[in-house]
C-alpha positions in Angstrom: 4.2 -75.7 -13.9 1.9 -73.4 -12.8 1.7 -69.9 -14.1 2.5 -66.8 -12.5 -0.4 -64.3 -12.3 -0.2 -60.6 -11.7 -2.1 -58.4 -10.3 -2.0 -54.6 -10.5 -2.5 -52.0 -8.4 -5.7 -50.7 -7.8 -5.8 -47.2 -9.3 -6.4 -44.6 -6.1 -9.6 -43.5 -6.1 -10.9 -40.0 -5.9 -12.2 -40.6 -2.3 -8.3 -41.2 -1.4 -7.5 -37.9 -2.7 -7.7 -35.1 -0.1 -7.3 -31.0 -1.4 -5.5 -29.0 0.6 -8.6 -26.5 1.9 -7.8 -22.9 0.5 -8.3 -20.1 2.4 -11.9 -18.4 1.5 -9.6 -15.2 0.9 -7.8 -16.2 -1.5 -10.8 -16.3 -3.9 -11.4 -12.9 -2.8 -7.9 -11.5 -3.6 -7.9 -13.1 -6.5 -11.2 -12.1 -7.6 -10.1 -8.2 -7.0 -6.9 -8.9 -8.7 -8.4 -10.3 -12.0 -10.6 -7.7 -12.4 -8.2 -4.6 -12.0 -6.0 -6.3 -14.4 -9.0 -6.3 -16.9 -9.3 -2.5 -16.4 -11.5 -2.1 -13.4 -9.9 0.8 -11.3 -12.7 1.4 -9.0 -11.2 2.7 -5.5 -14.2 0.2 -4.0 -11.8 -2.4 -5.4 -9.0 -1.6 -3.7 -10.8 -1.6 -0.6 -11.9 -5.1 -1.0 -8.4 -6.2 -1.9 -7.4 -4.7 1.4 -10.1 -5.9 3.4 -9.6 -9.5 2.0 -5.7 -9.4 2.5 -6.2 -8.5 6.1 -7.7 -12.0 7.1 -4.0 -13.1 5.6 -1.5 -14.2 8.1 0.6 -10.9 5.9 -0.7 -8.5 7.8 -0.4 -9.6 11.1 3.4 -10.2 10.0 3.6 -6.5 8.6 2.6 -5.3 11.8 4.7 -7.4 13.5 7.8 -5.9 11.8 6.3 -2.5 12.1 6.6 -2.5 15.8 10.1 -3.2 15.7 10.8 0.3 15.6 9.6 2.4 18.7 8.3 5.0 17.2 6.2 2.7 15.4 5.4 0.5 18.0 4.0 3.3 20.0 1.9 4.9 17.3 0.3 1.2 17.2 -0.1 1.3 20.8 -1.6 4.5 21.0 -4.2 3.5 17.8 -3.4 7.1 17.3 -6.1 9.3 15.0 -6.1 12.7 14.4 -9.0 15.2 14.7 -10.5 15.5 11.6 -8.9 17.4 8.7 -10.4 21.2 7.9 -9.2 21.9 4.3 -9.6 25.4 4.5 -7.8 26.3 7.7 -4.7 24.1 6.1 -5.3 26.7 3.1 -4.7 29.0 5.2 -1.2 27.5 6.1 2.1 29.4 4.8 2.9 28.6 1.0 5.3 25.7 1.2 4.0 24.1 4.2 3.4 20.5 4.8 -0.3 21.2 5.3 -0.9 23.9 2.9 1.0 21.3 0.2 -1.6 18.5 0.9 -4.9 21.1 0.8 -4.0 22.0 -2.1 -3.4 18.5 -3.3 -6.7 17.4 -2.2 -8.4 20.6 -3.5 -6.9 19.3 -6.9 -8.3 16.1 -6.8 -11.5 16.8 -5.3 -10.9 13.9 -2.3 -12.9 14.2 0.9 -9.6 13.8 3.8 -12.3 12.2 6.6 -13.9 9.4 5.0 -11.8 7.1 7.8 -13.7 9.3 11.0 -14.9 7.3 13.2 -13.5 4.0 12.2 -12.0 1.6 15.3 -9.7 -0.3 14.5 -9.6 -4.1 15.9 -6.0 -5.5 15.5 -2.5 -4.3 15.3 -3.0 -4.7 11.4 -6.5 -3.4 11.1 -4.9 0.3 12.9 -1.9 0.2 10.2 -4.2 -0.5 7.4 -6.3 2.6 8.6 -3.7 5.0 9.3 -2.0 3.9 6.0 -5.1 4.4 4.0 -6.0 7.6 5.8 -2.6 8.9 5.2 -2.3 8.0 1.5 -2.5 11.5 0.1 0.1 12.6 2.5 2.3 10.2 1.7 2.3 11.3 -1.9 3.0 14.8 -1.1 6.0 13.8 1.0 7.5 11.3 -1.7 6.5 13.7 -4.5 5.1 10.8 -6.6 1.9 11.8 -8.7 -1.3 10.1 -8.7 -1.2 8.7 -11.9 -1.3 4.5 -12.0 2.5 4.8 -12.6 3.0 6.9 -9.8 0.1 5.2 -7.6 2.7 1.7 -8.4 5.8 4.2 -7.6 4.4 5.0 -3.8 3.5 1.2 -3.4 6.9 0.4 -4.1 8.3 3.0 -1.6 6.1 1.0 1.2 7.5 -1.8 0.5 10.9 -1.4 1.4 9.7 0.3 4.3 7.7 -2.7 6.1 6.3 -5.7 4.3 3.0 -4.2 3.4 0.3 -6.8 1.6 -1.3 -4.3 -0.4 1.4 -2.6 -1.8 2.6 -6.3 -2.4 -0.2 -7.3 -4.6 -0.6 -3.5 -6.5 2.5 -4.0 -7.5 2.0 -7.1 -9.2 -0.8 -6.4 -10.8 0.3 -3.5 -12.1 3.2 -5.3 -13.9 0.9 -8.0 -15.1 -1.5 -5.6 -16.8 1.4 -3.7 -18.4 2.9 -6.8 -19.3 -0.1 -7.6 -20.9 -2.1 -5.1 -21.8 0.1 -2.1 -22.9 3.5 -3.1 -22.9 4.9 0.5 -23.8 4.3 1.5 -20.2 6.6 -1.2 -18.7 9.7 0.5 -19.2 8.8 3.2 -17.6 6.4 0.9 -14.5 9.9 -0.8 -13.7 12.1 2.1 -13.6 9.6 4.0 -10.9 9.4 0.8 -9.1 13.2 0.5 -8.9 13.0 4.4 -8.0 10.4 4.1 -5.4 12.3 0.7 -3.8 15.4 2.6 -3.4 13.8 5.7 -1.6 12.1 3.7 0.9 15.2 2.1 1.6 16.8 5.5 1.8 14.2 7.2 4.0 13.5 7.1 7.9 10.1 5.5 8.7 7.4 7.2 7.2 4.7 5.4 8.9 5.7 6.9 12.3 5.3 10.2 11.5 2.4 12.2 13.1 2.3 14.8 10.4 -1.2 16.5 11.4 1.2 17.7 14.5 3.7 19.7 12.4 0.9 21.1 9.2 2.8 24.2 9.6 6.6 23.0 9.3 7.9 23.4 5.8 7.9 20.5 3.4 11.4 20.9 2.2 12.1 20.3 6.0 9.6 17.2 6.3 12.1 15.7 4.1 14.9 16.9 5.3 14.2 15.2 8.7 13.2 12.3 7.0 16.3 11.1 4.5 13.7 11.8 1.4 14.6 13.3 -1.8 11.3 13.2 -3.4 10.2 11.3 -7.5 10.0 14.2 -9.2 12.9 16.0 -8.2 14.5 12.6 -8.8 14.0 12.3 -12.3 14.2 16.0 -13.0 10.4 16.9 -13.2 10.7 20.2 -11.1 
């Protein structure tokens, strides 16, 4: 009788293993995001998070869904960009004006409005990006939310019920992670102006469209108006 013998099956080697091949940008988004949730709130960083995201397919998607809407759709076209921004003739708006609102604003915060002038855009998402960042400080005016982290994370989440925007995406998260993490006190209060901020971009017309250096002297209270938007602070009773 002869005996049986048995033979296992070679264990794979590591040559037969092949890695899926991630992105070079994901190292960079992650990189960014790892070190604002360790405390780093550098603006630079935020910048670098953006420019990274916009090598992801994301942003070509967000702009994608932008130009659904035709007001959208031919701001994109256009690559539209105002003149640059003079502070003190804005100043010189009426009280209560949409552009005497953000001078002051700025004037507050000691931002320069026309870091972006000069900058040409490339792609569909590389204008939205632009105008988005460019328009940042408007866009808190208009929604009323402060520029505190909270109310930094508030305005993300308003975008993002707008259009599918990357950065706002990824801001958000982080922001949740560190307050998960880090100071866990704050995330009561992170979630509700998240919730707050998702439902008013789901309330308001598309803010993205507007070409608000056209109407500096229209009153803010009609801005919002026009636009569906009851602002965060009037919201939750901070008037």
């Amino acid at each position: 009788m002869t005996a049986t013998v048995f033979h296992p099956n070679p264990a794979p080697t590591a040559a037969s293993f092949e890695a899926p091949e991630l992105p070079p940008q994901l190292f960079r988004v992650l990189g960014t995001f790892v070190a604002m949730s360790g405390g780093d709130t550098d603006l630079e960083l935020v910048g670098a998070l953006a420019d990274a995201l916009l090598e992801t397919p994301s942003y070509a998607l967000m702009a994608e869904q932008l130009r659904r809407d035709p007001a959208c759709a031919a701001l994109i076209e256009a690559r539209w960009i105002p003149p640059a921004h003079d502070l003190e003739q804005l100043a010189a708006l009426p009280e209560g004006s949409l552009g005497h609102a953000y001078a002051a604003s700025l004037a507050r915060l000691g931002y320069d409005p026309n870091l972006h002038a000069g900058m040409e855009p490339g792609s569909d998402a590389a204008y939205v990006e632009l105008r988005l960042s460019q328009t940042h400080d408007l866009w808190h005016v208009i929604t009323g939310f402060d520029t505190t982290v909270t109310g930094e994370i508030g305005l993300q989440a308003f975008h993002l019920t707008q259009f599918s925007y990357p950065l706002g995406a990824v801001l958000t998260a982080q922001a949740l992670v560190s307050a998960t993490l880090g100071a866990p006190e704050l995330l009561p209060e992170l979630v509700e102006t998240i919730r707050t901020g998702l439902q008013m971009g789901l309330e308001a017309r598309p803010l993205f469209a507007q070409r608000w250096e056209e109407g500096w002297e229209r009153p803010l209270v009609e801005w919002r108006e026009a636009l569906q938007l009851r602002p965060f602070a009037e919201r939750v009773g901070r008037l």
